[in-house]
C-alpha positions in Angstrom: 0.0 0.0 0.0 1.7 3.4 -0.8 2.7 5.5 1.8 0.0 8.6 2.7 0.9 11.9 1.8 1.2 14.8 3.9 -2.3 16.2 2.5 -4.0 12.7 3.0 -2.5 12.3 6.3 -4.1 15.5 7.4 -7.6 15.4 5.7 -8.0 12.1 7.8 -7.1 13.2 11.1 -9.6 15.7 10.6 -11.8 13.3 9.4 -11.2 11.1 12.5 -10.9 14.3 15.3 -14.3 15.7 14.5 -15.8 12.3 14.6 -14.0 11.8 18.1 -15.6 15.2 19.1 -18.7 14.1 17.8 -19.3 11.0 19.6 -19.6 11.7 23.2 -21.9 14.0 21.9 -23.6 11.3 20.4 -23.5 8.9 23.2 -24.9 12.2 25.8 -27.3 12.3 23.4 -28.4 8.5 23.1 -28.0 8.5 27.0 -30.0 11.9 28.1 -33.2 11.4 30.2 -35.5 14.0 31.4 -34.9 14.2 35.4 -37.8 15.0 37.9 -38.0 15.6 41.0 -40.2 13.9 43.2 -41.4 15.3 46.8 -42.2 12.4 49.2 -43.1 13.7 53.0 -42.2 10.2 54.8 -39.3 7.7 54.8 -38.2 5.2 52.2 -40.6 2.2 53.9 -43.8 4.3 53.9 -46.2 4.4 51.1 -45.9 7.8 50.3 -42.7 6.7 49.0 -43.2 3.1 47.9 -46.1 4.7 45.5 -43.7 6.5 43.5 -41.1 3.8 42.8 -43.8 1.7 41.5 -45.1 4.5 39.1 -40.9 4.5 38.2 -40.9 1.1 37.8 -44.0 1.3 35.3 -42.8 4.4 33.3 -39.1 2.7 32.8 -40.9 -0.3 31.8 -43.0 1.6 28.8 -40.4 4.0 28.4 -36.8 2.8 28.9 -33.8 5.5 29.6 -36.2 8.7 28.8 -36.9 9.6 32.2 -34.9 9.9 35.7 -36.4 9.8 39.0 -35.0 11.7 41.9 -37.7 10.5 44.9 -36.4 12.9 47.6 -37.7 11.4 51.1 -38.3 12.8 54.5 -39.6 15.9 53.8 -36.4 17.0 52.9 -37.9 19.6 50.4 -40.2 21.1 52.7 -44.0 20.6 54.4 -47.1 20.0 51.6 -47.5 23.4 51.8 -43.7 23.9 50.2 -44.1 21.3 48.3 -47.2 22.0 46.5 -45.4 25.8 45.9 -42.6 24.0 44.1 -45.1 22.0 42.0 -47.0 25.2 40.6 -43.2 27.3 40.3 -42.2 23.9 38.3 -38.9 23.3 40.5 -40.9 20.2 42.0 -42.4 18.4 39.3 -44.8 15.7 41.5 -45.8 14.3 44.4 -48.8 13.2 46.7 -50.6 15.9 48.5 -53.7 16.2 50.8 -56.6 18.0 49.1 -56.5 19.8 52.7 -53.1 21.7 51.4 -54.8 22.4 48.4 -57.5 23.8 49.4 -55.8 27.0 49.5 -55.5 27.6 46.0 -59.5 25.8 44.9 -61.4 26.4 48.1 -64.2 24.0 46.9 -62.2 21.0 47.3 -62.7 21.6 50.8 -65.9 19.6 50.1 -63.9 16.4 50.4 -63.0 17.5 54.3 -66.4 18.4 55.6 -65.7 16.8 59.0 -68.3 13.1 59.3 -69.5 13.6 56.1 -68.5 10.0 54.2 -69.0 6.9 55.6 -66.2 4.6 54.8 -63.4 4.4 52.2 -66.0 2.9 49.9 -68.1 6.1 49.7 -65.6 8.7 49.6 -64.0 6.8 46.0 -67.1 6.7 44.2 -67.4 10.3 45.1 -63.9 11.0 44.2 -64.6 8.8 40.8 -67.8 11.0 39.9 -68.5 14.1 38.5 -67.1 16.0 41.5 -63.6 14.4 41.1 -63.6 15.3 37.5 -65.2 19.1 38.5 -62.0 19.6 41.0 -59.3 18.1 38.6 -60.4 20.7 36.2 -60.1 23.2 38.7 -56.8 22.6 40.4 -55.6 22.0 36.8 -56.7 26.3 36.4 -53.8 26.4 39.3 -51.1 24.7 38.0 -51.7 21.3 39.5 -52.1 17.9 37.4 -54.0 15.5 39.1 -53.5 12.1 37.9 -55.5 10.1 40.8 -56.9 10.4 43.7 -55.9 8.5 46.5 -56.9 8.0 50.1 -54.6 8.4 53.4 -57.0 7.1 55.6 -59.2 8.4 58.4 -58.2 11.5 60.8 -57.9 10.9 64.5 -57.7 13.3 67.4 -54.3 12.8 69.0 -53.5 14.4 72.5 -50.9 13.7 75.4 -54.2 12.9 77.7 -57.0 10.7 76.5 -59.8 12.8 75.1 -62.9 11.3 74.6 -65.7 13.9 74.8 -65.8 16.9 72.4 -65.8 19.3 75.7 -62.4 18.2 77.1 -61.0 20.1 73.9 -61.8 23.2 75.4 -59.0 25.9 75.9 -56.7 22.8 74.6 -54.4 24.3 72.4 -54.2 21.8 68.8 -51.8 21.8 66.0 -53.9 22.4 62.6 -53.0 22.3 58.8 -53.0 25.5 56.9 -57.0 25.2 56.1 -59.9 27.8 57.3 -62.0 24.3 57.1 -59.8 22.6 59.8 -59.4 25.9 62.0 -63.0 26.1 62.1 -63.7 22.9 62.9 -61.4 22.9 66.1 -62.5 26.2 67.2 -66.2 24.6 67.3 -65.4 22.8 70.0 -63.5 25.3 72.6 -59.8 24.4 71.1 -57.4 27.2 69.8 -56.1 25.8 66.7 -52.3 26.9 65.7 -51.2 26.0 61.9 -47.7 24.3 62.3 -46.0 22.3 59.1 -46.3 18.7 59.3 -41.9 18.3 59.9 -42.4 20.6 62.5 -45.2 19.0 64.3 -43.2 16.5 66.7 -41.0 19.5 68.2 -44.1 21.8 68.5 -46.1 18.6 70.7 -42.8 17.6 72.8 -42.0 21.6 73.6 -45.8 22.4 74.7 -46.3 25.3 71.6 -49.3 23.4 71.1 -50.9 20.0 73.4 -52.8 17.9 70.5 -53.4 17.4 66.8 -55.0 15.5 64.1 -53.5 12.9 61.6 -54.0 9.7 60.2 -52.6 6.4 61.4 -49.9 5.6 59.2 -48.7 9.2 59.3 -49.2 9.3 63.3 -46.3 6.5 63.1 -44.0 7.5 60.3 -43.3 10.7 62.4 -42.9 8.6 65.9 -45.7 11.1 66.9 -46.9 8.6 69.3 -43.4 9.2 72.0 -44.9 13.1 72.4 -49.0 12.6 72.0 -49.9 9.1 73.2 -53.1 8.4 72.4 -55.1 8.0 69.7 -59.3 9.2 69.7 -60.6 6.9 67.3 -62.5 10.0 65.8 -62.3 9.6 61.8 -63.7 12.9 61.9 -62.2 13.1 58.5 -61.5 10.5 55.7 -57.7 12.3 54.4 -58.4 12.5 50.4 -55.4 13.2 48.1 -54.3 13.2 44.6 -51.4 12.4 42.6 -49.9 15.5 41.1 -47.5 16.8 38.7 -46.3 20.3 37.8 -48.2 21.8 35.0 -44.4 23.1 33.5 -43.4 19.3 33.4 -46.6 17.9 32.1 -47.2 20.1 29.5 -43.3 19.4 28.0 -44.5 15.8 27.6 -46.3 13.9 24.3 -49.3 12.6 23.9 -47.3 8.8 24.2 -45.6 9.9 27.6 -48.5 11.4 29.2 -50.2 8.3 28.5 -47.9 6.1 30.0 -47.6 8.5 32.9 -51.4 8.3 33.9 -51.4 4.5 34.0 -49.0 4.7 36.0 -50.3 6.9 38.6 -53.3 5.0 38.2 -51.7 2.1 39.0 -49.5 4.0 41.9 -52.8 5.4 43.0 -54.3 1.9 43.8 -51.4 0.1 45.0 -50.8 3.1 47.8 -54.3 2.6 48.9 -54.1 -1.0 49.2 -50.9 -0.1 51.5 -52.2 2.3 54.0 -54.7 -0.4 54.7 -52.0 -3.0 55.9 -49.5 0.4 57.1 -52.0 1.6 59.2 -51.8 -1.7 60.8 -48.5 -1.9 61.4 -48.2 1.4 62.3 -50.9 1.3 65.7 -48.6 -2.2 66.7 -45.6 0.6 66.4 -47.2 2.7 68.5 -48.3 -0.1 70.9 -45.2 -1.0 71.4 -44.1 2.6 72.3 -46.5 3.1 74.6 -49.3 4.9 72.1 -53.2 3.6 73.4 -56.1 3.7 71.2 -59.1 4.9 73.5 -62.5 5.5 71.4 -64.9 8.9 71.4 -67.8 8.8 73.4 -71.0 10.2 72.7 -70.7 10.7 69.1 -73.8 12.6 68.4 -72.1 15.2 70.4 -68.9 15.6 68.0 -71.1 14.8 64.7 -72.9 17.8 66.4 -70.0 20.3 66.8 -69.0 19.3 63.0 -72.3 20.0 61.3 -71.8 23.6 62.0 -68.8 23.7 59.7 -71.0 22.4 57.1 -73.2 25.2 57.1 -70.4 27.7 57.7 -68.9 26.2 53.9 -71.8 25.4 52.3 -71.5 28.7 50.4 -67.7 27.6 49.6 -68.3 24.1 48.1 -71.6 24.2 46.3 -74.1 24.4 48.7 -76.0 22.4 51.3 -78.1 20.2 48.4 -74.7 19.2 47.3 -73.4 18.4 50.2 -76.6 15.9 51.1 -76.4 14.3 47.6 -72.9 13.6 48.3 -73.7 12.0 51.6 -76.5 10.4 50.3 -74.2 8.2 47.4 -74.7 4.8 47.9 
């Protein structure tokens, strides 16, 4: 073969430089997945985590290498009230988040709290499956806030350092609330001075005195070892904790019609899966608490608290749609 001249020798180390430059390029390129950040307020063994690697799991399945998911755990981006801020700015793009934190931005989901209104987790999802979970989709979508799913957290229960089992022992007590006029009011109605405190900062606020009781459901009453600073638990399920399964507008709207498909099953999917784990959680979590000392002690005379409640019904009636909606959504069987 006869030796390369200088020319030749030049045009193909070009040749073979730019095609050097060009391939990490290419291989970034081939490699690249669109990041998100995922919000998750409890630990790695909690469902409010577990939900979202199963909704990874089903997206890398249907969509290999196009998206990377950074679940952040422990609240370590903030309360649901920082949290659902990210999601609308677009610097979180999803997580779960009670329709009580919401309610700030689409007052009528507040509708979904009303204190004894639903009977069981059976009645509240064919409500959430209706019209009126496709009427508040639409309007927390207006806010920046994609709701995949609904999903259920499980009944509220009072919690308090002393057993409290009548509605008038709340008096002057002073209760640790969420950032929601619906759950202030309801607290007030029976004698208590609610104080709004973010969820991480709930165990310090309880073991310092800044407040002396709160609400919360079971599984949550566990994952933040509430139970070493308010001991027992009023079986009250006052309130059956609705939530949804959202992603930031920003991030949704930079996906196709293919991905956003293959996102919504998966949240569907996510969305069912984290229900059916609450149920055993919840479990699990009152044997925690057992063995820590917590003590389940149940209301009595229930009339009386249903009582107190119904007046924050008529104080929101206005808010949510009115008192005829309010007894048709009762009234689902």
């Amino acid at each position: 073969m006869p030796p390369f001249t200088r020319r030749q020798f030049l045009r193909s180390a070009q040749t073979l430089g730019l095609a050097a430059l060009a391939t990490p390029a290419l291989v970034g390129r081939a490699a690249a997945a669109t990041s998100l950040t995922v919000a998750s307020l409890l630990g790695p063994d909690k469902p409010e985590t577990k939900i979202w690697e199963r909704i990874r799991d089903r997206v890398e399945a249907e969509l290999p290498g196009a998206f990377r998911f950074n679940i952040v755990a422990n609240a370590a981006l903030g309360g649901e009230k920082e949290v659902a801020e990210g999601l609308r700015l677009g610097s979180i793009q999803a997580s779960l988040s009670t329709i009580s934190t919401l309610s700030g931005w689409v007052p009528e989901t507040q509708i979904l709290d009303l204190p004894f209104l639903f009977r069981d987790r059976d009645h509240l999802r064919k409500v959430v499956q209706g019209d009126l979970g496709a009427e508040l989709k639409q309007k927390l979508g207006a806010e920046n806030f994609v709701v995949a799913d609904y999903i259920n957290y499980g009944a509220r229960h009072l919690l308090a350092k002393e057993a409290i089992t009548r509605p008038e022992q709340l008096k002057g007590k002073r209760i640790r609330v969420i950032q929601s006029p619906l759950h202030t009011e309801l607290w007030a109605s029976f004698g208590a001075n609610p104080t709004a405190i973010p969820i991480p900062e709930t165990y310090n606020a309880l073991s310092t005195g800044v407040v002396d009781a709160m609400d919360l459901t079971k599984s949550a009453y566990a994952g933040f070892k509430l139970y070493e600073v308010v001991p027992y638990l009023t079986e009250t399920g006052h309130i059956w904790a609705s939530g949804v399964v959202v992603f930031a507008a920003p991030f949704w709207k930079r996906l196709d019609e293919r991905q956003r498909a293959v996102f919504q099953a998966a949240a569907t999917e996510g969305a069912r899966y984290f229900d059916e784990l609450i149920i055993a959680d919840e479990a699990a979590s009152m044997q925690l608490a057992a063995q820590s000392g917590g003590q389940i002690v149940q209301p009595e005379d229930r009339p009386a608290w249903e009582k107190g409640a119904r007046t924050v019904w008529q104080s929101f009636a206005g808010k949510v749609g009115g008192m005829d909606k309010i007894e048709a959504i009762r009234a689902v069987r």
